[in-house]
N, C-alpha and C positions, 0 to 999 in steps of 0.2 A: 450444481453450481460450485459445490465445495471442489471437485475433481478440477472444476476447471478453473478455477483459483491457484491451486497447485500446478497447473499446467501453467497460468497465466506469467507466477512467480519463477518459476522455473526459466520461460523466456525472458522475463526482466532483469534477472540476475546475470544472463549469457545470452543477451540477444543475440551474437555472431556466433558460439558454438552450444547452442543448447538441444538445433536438428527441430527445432518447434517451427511448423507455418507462422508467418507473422500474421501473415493473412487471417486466418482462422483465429487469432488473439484478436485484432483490431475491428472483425466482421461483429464481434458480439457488444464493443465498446457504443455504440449508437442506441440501442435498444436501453442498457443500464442508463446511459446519463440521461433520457427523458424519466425512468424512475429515478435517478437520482437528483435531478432538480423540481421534480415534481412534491415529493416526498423525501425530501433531506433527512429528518429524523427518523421515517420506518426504513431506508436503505441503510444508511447508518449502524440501526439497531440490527438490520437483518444481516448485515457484516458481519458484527463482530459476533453475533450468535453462530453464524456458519463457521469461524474459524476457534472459538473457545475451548473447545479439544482439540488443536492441531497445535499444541504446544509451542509454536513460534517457528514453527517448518516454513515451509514453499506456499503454503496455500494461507495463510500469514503474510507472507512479506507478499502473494498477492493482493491481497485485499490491502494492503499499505502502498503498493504502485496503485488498485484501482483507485484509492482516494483521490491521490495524486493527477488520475488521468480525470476524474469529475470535477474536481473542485479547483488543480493548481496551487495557486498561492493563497486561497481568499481559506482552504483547507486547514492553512494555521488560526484561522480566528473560529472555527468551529470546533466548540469542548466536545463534541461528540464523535470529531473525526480525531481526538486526537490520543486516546489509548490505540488508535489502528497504527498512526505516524510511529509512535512510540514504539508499537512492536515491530514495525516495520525496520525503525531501525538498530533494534535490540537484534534482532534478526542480522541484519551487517556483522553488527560489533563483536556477536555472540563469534561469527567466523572469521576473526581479526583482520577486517577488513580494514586498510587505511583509510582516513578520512580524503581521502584523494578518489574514493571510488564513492565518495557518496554524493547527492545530488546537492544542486544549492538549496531546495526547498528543504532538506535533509538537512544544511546545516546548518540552517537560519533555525531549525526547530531543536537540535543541540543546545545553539547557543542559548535561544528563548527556556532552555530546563535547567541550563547552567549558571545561568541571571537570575532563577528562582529558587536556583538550590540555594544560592547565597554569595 
């Protein structure tokens, strides 16, 4: 799982030049989101455990697009999905990406850290 998280990220970040089947990304998305709405909090948990050695790479900002592909918007109101959002887009910013490449759920979860910071 963790391989393919890094595989997943790696397409998400360059879905037109990454050389990844898209197919082969989205054949496995069906299977996760019945455990991921079956069990919110053990998928969750079993996230962020698969990526907490991966320092904030590819298999990272997978697991922060998978959120994204299970949950959507409803994703910002779950505190458990939201150290993955976080790294996911630590993961961006870390590679000076502009705020022009980032998604709207991305920046609606910006602003909701930036309204907290103060």
């Amino acid at each position: 799982m963790l391989r393919w998280l890094e595989v997943f990220g790696r397409y998400s970040f360059d879905v037109h030049n990454s050389g990844i089947d898209g197919d082969d990304m989205w054949n496995r998305l069906g299977p996760l989101h019945e455990y991921a709405t079956r069990d919110r909090e053990g998928f969750l948990s079993a996230l962020r455990d698969l990526v907490a050695g991966d320092q904030g790479g590819f298999a990272t900002f997978g697991a922060a697009r998978l959120v994204w592909e299970m949950y959507s918007g409803d994703a910002l109101h779950i505190s458990s999905a939201l150290p993955l959002i976080d790294a996911g887009i630590e993961f961006k910013k870390s590679r000076g990406l502009p705020t022009l490449m980032f998604t709207g759920y991305e920046m609606q979860r910006l602003d909701q850290t930036r309204r907290h910071a103060g």
